[in-house]
C-alpha positions, 0 to 999 in steps of 0.5 A, a space after each residue: 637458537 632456532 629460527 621464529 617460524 612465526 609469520 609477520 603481518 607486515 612481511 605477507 603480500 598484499 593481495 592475499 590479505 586483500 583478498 580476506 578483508 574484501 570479505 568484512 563488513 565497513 565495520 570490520 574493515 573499520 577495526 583491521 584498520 586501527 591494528 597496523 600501519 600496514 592494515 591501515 594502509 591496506 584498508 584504504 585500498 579503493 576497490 574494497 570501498 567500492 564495494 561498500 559503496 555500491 552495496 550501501 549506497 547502491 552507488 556507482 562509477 559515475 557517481 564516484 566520478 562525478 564526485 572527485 571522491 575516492 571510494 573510501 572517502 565517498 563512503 566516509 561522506 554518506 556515512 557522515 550524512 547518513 549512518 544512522 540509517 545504513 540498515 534501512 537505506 538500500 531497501 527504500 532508496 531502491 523502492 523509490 526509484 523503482 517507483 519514480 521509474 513506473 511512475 515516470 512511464 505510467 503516470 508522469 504527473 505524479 513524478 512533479 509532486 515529490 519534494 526533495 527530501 528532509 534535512 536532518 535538523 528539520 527531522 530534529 526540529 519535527 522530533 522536539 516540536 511533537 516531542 516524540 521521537 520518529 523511527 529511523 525508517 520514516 526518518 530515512 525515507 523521508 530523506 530521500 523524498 519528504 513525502 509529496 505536495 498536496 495535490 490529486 492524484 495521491 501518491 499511495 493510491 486512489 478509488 473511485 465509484 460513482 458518488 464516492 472518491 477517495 485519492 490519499 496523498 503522502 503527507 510531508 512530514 511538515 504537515 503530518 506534524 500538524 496533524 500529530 495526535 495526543 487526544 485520548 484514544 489516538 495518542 503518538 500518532 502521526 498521519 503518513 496520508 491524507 485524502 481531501 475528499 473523505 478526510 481519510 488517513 492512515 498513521 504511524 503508532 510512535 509508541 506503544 499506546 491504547 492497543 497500539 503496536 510502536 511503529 504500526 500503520 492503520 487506518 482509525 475507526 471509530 467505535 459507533 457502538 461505544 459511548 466513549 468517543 475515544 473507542 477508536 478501532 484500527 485497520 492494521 496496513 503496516 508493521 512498520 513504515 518500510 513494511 507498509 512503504 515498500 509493500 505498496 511500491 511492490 504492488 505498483 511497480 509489479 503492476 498488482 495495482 492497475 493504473 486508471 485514467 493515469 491514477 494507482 487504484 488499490 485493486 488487488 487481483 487474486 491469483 488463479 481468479 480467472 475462469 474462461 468459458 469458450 471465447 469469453 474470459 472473465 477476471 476479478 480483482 478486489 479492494 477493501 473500503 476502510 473509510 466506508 466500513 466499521 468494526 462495530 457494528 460490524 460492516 465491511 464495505 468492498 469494491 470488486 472490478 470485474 473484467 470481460 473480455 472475448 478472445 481476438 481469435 473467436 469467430 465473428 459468430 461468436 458475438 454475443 450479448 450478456 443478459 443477466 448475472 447470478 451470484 452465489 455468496 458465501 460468508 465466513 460464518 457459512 450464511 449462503 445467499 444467493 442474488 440474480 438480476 439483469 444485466 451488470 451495473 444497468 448496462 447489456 455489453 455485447 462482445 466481439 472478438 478482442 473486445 473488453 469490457 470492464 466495470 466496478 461495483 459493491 457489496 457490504 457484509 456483517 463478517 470480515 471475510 467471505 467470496 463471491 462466484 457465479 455466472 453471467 448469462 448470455 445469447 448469441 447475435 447471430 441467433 437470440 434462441 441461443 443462450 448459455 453461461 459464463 462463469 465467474 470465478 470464486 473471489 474472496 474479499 477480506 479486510 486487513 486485520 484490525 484489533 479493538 482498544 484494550 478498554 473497549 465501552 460494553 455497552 452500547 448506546 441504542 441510537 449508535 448500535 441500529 446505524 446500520 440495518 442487519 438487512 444491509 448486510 451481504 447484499 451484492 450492489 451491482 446498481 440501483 434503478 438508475 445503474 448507479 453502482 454503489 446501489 443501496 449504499 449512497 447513504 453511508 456517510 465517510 467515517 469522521 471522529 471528533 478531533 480529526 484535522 485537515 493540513 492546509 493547502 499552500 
């Protein structure tokens, strides 16, 4: 009788088998081990779960150390604690400790006000309390840090102009349960940020409702056309918690968002929107106000930071004074107007080489998108009769998409449909008579609806 040709598991060498299963996911790796004895005890085998642990658990030597674990049992313990989570943990865990290392360097005060994170029972406790259930990805976030004290600066970012200021504080889940709603027109809706100042937040749709998307960020805005209060449109910031979470640690940590006076201001700056005219080179970055703006009526409330700045290398010669500005804008249904006046925000700099000089202003307009261009006039120090222009470059300010309840009130009622005037629309607010850079606009309220909240300080 012939000889079996065929090949025993338990009689091939180890590192070739090895060598295949180090290519498996945990779970695969999982399955081989209920095969055989010999895979079992291959299986174990502590590189192949170092692996595992660095990839999932981003890990290291000195944690394993530290630990006393081997590496299959320190995988085995986060899973415990942590599995549910294991499609979403990398990417937040890593977006948190690249935010608390910038914050570290950049704004070292802010580091203090993260909580330690959630236990699972309290998440659970949450869950029955509001009797909805949260998404693995907030759920696992909130792990990690259970959002921040409430405290100014906030985490997710400030905004600051002459008569209004705005800092938003990432809500612990404790509090943001308070504040969970189950009013008509803002049900399944928990907080994510709350600012103290303008009574401003954002929320997480926790399921399909009015027009909402599950696990959708926005911002609420009322209706102030429709005589059904409940008419609440939304800002769209966020597909999903980690879309909007990591989004936004993105632009802090690649320093799209500048850092003023040791606060994260959400500015964000266009690429390519740079124009430099001889020695002076002129930069924008832009920012949608959504507490100060509305779908209906349609008034889009934006601050745009402008950034002058003479190169260190140009000639003393080349000191110069700006004297007025002109602004050619452009909205996105191809009305044109055209604005000029003195000086920016009531000031004249004068620019000596490496000197810069920054500013902030305004404008509002009746389309959800559009851009400015222009140019600032100067004269020269050594010789006033010398006069010439520098240019701006095009900008675009666009709100984030927003969309209307599904059942939105047709008819207007007339006192709510003339609050704001259609003069106000597309007017470029560099200052009043007094240089206040928010011009025109001191007299627009912070959008508020019936049922808002406010969490307690503790």
């Amino acid at each position: 009788m012939a000889a079996s040709s065929e090949i025993q598991l338990d009689h091939l060498p180890s590192d070739p088998l090895l060598h295949i299963l180090s290519y498996l996911s945990y779970r695969d790796v999982v399955h081989c081990s209920y095969v055989s004895k010999r895979l079992n005890d291959l299986c174990k085998h502590n590189p192949l779960w170092r692996r595992h642990c660095c990839n999932h658990w981003l890990l290291t030597d000195a944690d394993r150390l530290q630990s006393g674990l081997s590496w299959c049992s320190l995988f085995k313990k986060f899973y415990s604690d942590l599995g549910r989570y294991i499609e979403h943990y990398v990417v937040l865990k890593k977006s948190w400790e690249q935010l608390k290392n910038f914050l570290q360097q950049r704004c070292p005060r802010m580091i203090a006000s993260l909580k330690a994170g959630a236990t699972e029972v309290e998440l659970e406790e949450i869950e029955g309390q509001i009797g909805c259930k949260l998404p693995d990805d907030y759920r696992c976030s909130y792990r990690i840090h259970n959002g921040q004290k409430l405290v100014i600066p906030g985490l997710m970012g400030s905004m600051s102009l002459s008569n209004h200021y705005r800092s938003e504080v990432l809500l612990d889940v404790e509090t943001a349960a308070g504040g969970f709603q189950l009013r008509k027109g803002m049900r399944r809706c928990l907080p994510l940020t709350f600012c103290f100042h303008t009574g401003l937040s954002q929320y997480l749709a926790l399921e399909d409702a009015e027009g909402r998307r599950k696990s959708e960020s926005f911002y609420p805005c009322p209706d102030q056309t429709a005589q059904d209060p409940s008419a609440i449109d939304m800002f769209i910031t966020g597909t999903s918690f980690s879309d909007w979470f990591t989004g936004y640690v993105n632009n802090v940590v690649t320093g799209e968002y500048p850092i003023i006076k040791d606060q994260i201001f959400r500015y964000v700056h266009e690429k390519g929107c740079v124009a430099t005219t001889g020695d002076i080179t002129v930069s924008v970055s832009t920012s949608f106000l959504p507490e100060l703006s509305s779908v209906h009526p349609p008034h889009f409330f934006f601050t745009y930071r402008i950034r002058i700045e003479m190169s260190r290398s140009a000639s003393p010669e080349a000191a110069c004074q700006l004297d007025s500005r002109y602004w050619k804008i452009t909205t996105s249904d191809g009305n044109v107007e055209e604005v000029q006046g003195p000086g920016v925000v009531g000031e004249f700099p004068i620019m000596t080489p490496g000197k810069v000089h920054e500013y902030a202003s305004c404008t509002t307009f009746s389309t959800p998108s559009e851009y400015m261009e222009g140019h600032y006039t100067f004269h020269s120090l050594a010789n006033k009769e010398e006069v010439f222009q520098v240019a701006i470059p095009r900008f675009h300010m666009v709100c984030p998409p927003f969309r209307e309840p599904p059942t939105r009130t047709q008819n207007a009622s007339t006192s709510d449909s003339t609050l704001f005037d259609k003069g106000d629309f597309c007017k470029e607010d560099d200052e009043d008579d007094n240089g206040d850079d928010i011009g025109r606009h001191r007299g627009i309220d912070v959008v508020a609806f019936e049922g808002s909240w406010c969490p307690r300080l503790t």
